[in-house]
VEXRO-220437 format. One record per residue (C-alpha): x, y, z; residue number from 0. Coordinates in nm, 3 decimals, always signed. Example, Ala and Ser with C-alpha at 12.3 -4.5 7.8 and 13.67 -1.06 7.14 Angstrom:
% VEXRO-220437
> +1.230; -0.450; +0.780; 0
> +1.367; -0.106; +0.714; 1
% end
This chain:
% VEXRO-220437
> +4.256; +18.379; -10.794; 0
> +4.486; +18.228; -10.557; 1
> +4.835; +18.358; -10.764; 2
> +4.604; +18.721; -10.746; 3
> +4.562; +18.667; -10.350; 4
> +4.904; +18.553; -10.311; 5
> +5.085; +18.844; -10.495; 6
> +4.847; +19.107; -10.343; 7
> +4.941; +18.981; -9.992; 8
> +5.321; +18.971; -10.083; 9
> +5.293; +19.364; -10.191; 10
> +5.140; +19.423; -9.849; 11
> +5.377; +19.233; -9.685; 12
> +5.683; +19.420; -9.868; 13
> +5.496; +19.770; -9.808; 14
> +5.499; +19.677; -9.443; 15
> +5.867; +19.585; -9.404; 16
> +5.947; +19.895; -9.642; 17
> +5.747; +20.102; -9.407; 18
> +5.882; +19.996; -9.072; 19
> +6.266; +20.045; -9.203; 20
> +6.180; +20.420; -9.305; 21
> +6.026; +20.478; -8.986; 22
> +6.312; +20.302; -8.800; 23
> +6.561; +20.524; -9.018; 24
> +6.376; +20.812; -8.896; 25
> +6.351; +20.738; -8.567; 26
> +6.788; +20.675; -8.546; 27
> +6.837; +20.975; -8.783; 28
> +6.643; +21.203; -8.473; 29
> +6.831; +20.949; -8.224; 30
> +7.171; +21.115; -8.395; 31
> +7.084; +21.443; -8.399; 32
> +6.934; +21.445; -8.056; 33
> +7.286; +21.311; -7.943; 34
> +7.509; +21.562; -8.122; 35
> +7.329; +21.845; -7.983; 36
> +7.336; +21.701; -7.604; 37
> +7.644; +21.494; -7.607; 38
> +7.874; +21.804; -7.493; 39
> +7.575; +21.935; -7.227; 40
> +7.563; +21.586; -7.124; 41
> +8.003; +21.575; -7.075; 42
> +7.982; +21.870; -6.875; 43
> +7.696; +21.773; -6.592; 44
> +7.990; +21.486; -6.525; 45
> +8.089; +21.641; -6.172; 46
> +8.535; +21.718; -6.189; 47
> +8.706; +21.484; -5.848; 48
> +8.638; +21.504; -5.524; 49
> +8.838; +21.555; -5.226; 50
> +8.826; +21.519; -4.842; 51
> +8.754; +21.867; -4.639; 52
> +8.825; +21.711; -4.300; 53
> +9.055; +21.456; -4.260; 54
> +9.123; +21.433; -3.918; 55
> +9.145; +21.084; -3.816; 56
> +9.280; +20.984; -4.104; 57
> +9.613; +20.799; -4.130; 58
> +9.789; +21.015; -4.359; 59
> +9.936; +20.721; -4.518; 60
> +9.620; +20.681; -4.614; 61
> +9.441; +20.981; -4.720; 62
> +9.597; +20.997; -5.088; 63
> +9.491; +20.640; -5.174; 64
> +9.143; +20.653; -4.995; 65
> +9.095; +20.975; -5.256; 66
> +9.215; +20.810; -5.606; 67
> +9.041; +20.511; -5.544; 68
> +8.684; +20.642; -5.453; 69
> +8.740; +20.920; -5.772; 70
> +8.822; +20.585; -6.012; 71
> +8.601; +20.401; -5.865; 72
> +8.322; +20.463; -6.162; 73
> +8.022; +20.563; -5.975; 74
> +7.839; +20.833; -5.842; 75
> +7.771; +20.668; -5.506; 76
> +8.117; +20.649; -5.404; 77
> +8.288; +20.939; -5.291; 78
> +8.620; +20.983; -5.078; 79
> +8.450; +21.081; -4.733; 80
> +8.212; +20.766; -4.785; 81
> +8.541; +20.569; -4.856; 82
> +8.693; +20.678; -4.543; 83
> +8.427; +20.677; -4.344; 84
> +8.346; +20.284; -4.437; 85
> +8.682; +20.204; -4.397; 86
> +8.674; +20.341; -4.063; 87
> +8.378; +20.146; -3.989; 88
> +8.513; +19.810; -4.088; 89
> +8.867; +19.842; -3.929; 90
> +8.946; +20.172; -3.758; 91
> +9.197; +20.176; -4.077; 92
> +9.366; +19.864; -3.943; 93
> +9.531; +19.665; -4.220; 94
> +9.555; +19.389; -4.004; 95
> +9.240; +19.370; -3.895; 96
> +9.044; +19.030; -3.852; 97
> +8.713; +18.908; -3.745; 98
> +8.588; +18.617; -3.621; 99
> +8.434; +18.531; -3.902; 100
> +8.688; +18.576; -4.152; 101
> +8.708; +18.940; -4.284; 102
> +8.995; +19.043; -4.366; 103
> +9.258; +19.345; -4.344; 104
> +9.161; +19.734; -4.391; 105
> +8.845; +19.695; -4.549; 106
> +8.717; +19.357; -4.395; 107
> +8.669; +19.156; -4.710; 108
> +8.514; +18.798; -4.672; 109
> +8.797; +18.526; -4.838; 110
> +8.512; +18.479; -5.074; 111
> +8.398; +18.824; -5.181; 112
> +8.824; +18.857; -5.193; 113
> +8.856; +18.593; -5.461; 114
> +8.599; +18.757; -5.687; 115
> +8.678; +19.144; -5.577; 116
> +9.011; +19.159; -5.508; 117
> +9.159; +19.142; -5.844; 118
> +9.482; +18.930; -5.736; 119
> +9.629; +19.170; -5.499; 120
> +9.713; +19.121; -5.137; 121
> +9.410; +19.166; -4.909; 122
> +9.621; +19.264; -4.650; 123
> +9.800; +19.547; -4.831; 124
> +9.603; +19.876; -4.842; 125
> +9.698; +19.946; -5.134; 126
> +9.541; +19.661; -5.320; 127
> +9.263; +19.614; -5.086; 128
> +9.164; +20.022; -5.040; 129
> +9.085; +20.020; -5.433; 130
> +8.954; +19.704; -5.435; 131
> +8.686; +19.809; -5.153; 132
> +8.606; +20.113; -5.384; 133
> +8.542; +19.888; -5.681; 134
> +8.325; +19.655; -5.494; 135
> +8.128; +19.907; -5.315; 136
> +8.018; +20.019; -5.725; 137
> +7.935; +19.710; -5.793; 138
> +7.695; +19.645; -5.524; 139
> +7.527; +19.996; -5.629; 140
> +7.459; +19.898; -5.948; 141
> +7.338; +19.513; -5.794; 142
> +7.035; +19.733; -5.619; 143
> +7.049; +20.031; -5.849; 144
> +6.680; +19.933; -5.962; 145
> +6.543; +19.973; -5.625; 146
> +6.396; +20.313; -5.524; 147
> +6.591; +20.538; -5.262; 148
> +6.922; +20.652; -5.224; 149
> +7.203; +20.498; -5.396; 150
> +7.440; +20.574; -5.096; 151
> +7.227; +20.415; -4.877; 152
> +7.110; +20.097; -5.049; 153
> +7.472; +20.075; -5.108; 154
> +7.597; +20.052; -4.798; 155
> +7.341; +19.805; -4.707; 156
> +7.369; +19.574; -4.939; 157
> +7.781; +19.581; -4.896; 158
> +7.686; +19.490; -4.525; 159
> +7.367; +19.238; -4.542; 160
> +7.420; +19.145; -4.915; 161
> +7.230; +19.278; -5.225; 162
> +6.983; +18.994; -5.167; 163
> +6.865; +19.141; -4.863; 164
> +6.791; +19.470; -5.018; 165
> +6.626; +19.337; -5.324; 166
> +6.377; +19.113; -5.101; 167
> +6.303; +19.405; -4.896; 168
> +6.277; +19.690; -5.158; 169
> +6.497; +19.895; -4.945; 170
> +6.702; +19.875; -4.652; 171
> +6.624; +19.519; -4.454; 172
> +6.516; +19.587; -4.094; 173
> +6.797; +19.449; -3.941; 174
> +6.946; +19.684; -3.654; 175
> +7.297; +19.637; -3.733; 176
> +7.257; +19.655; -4.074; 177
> +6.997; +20.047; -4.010; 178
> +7.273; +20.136; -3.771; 179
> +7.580; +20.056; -3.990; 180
> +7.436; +20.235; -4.293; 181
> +7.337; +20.569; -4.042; 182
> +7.716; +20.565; -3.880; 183
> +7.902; +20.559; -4.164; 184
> +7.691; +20.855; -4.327; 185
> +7.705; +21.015; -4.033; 186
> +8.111; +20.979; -3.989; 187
> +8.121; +21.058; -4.361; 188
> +7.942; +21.374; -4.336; 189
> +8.185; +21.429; -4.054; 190
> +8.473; +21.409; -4.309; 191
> +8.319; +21.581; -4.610; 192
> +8.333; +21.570; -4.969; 193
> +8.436; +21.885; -5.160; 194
> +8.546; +21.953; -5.505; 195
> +8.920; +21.935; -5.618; 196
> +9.058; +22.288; -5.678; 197
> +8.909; +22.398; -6.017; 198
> +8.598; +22.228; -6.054; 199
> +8.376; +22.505; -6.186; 200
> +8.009; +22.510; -6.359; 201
> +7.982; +22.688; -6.687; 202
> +7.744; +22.950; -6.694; 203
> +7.536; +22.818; -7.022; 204
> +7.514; +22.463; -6.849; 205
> +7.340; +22.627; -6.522; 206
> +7.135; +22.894; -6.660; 207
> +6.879; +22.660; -6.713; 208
> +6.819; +22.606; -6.334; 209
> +6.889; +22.988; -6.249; 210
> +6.602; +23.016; -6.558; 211
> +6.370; +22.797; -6.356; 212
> +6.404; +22.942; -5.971; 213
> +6.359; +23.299; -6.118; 214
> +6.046; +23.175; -6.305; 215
> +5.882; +23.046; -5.965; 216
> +5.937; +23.338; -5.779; 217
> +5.589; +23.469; -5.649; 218
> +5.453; +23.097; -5.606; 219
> +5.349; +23.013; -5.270; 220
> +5.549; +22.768; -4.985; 221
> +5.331; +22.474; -4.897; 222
> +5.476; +22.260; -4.673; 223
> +5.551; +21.880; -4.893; 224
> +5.415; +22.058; -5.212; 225
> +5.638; +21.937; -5.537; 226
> +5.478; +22.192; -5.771; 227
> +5.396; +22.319; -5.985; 228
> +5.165; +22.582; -5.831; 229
> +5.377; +22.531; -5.482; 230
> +5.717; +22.466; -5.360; 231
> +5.869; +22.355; -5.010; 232
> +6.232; +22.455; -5.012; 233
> +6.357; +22.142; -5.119; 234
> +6.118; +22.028; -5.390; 235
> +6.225; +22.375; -5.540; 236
> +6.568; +22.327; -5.634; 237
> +6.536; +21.969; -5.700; 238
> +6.278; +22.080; -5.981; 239
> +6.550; +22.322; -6.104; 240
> +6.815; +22.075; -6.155; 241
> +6.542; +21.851; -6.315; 242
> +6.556; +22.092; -6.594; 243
> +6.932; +22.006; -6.679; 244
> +6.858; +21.619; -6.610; 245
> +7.005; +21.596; -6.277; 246
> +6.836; +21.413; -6.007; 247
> +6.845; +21.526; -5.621; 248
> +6.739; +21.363; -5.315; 249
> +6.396; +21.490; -5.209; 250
> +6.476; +21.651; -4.856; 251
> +6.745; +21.911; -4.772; 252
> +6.956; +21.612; -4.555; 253
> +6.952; +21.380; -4.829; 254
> +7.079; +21.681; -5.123; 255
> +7.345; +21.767; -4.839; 256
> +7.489; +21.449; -4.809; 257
> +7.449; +21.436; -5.191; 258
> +7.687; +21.686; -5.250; 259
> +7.930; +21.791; -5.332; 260
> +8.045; +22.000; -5.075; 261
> +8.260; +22.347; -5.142; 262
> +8.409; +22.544; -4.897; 263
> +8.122; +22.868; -4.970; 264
> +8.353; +23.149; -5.033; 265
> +8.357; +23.141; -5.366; 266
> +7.987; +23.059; -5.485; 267
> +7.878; +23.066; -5.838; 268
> +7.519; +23.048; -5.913; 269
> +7.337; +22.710; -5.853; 270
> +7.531; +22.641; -5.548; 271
> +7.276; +22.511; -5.269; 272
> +7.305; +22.680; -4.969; 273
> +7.143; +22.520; -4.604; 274
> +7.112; +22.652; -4.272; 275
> +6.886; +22.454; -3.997; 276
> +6.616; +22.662; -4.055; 277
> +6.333; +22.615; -3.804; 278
> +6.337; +22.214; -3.788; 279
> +6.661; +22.147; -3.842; 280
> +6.991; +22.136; -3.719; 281
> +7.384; +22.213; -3.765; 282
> +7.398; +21.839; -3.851; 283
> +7.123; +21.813; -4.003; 284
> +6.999; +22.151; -4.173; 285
> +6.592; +22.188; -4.260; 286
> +6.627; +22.529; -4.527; 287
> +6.782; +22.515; -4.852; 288
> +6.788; +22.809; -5.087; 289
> +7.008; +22.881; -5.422; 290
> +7.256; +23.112; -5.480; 291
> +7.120; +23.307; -5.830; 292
> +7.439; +23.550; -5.871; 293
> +7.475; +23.920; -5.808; 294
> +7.468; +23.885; -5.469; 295
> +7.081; +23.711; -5.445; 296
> +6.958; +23.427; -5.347; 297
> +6.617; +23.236; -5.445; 298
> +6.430; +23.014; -5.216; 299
> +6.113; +22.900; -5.056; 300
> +6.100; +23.112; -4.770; 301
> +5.843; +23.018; -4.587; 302
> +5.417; +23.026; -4.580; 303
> +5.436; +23.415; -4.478; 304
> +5.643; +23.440; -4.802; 305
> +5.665; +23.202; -5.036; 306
> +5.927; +23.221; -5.321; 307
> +6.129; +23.517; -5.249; 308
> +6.465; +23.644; -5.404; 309
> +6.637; +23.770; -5.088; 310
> +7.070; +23.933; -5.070; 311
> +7.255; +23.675; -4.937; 312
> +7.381; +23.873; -4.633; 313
> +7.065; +23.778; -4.492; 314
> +7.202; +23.406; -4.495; 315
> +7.403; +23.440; -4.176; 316
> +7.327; +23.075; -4.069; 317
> +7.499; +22.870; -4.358; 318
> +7.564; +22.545; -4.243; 319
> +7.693; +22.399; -4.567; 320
> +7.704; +22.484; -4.922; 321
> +7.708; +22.212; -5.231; 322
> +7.710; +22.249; -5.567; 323
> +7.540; +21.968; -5.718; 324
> +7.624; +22.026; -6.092; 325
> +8.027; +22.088; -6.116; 326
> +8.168; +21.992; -6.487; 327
> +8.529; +21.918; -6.494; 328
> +8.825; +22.139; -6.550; 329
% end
């Protein structure tokens, strides 16, 4: 009886462990094909380098470097107008800057945060130290990545009041000069602008998808904070179209603005975002955003007289600023 127990037991158990490996072979088998068939949609969402579209104020000795190093820098959050416009922050691009409380050179690194950061260069050499900023700045992004809000943002806060400060605060500390560093250097680097290199186009199969979805809402009616499905605001609208090719904006037209990134507008494709200030917002700080569809037409959440409305774009007169979030790479 207890050889019968045993052995019955020991063909359960073997049944078990047979049953979980075919189920885990199943489950990496769909893994693999699931891969194959979105690893190359997947490659193209990667947006192609960015460049500066103003760059007045810029030492041109300067410009090249600030570029390269914000495009290698290996994350989203860093871009060349947030570059210079931190740079500008920390040292009015003086190399030779100093503070009273140690920071050093061009990008005001502490001797500590140098050591770990700087990768044996020369703090005082832009050069080493310009890159080096660029690297650090991604790896404070991804020290607060887990915390809800914008990565530029949280970034920029942490690099100023130290990733501990955002993670015991869920967010942005309360600390006035930490707020007001964090709103002047978005503020300087919208000012300088991000666009994409010459070249950096969107495939028509990899957008379709989002032209797919705006066309499909058409008819719906604006509500005013409404994130669908049944109704849009102007904002919620495209960010649910990009959702549909896996790529996450901001919630409000200033935040998918300074998301980026920014094209000069005469040469749209469809799924560029178009703003304009719209009724509540500004030059600076536009409150309409609408899509460009092709063929001359635009889709957008008009308004509560309207609602969804395809519209020709020569009614846009009042573009303000034109992005276009997914850009693969030449």
């Amino acid at each position: 009886m207890v050889r019968g127990a045993r052995g019955s037991r020991s063909w359960l158990l073997w049944f078990g462990v047979a049953g979980m490996v075919s189920i885990a072979g199943v489950m990496l088998f769909i893994l693999v094909v699931v891969l194959l068939i979105a690893g190359p949609f997947i490659a193209e969402q990667d947006n192609g380098p960015r460049t500066i579209t103003n760059s007045e104020g810029i030492p041109e000795e300067y410009l090249g470097l600030i570029i390269s190093a914000a495009n290698d820098a290996g994350c989203a959050e860093v871009t060349p107008a947030l570059l210079a416009a931190q740079l500008h922050q920390e040292s009015g691009f003086n190399p030779r800057a100093s503070s009273p409380v140690g920071a050093m050179g061009i990008a005001q690194f502490m001797p500590g945060t140098w050591a770990t950061h700087g990768g044996g260069g020369d703090v005082w050499n832009p050069a080493d130290a310009i890159p080096a900023a660029a690297r650090y700045d991604c790896a404070v992004a991804a020290s607060v990545a887990r915390i809800p809000g914008p990565g530029q943002e949280k970034m920029l806060a942490a690099y100023n009041a130290g990733p501990g400060a955002v993670l015991a605060f869920s967010g942005i500390p309360p600390f006035p000069e930490t707020r007001n560093y964090v709103r002047t250097i978005l503020a300087k680097a919208r000012e300088y602008g991000d666009s994409l290199a010459p070249g950096a186009e969107v495939p028509a199969g990899v957008v379709s998808p989002v032209i797919a979805f705006m066309r499909s809402q058409v008819g719906k009616p604006y509500v005013w904070g409404a994130e669908g499905p049944g109704a849009w605001d102007c904002s919620s609208l495209v960010r649910a179209a990009y959702r549909t090719v896996g790529i996450e904006l901001p919630r409000v037209t200033t935040e998918q603005l300074a998301a980026g990134p920014s094209i000069s507008g005469v040469d749209l494709q469809p799924g560029d975002l178009l703003f304009t200030p719209g009724t509540d917002g500004t030059v600076a700080a536009p409150g309409h955003v609408g899509m460009y569809v092709g063929d001359g037409q635009m889709i957008a959440a008009k308004g509560a007289r309207w609602g969804v409305v395809v519209s020709d774009i020569s009614s846009w007169t009042e573009v303000v600023a034109v992005t276009r979030p997914l850009a693969a790479k030449p």
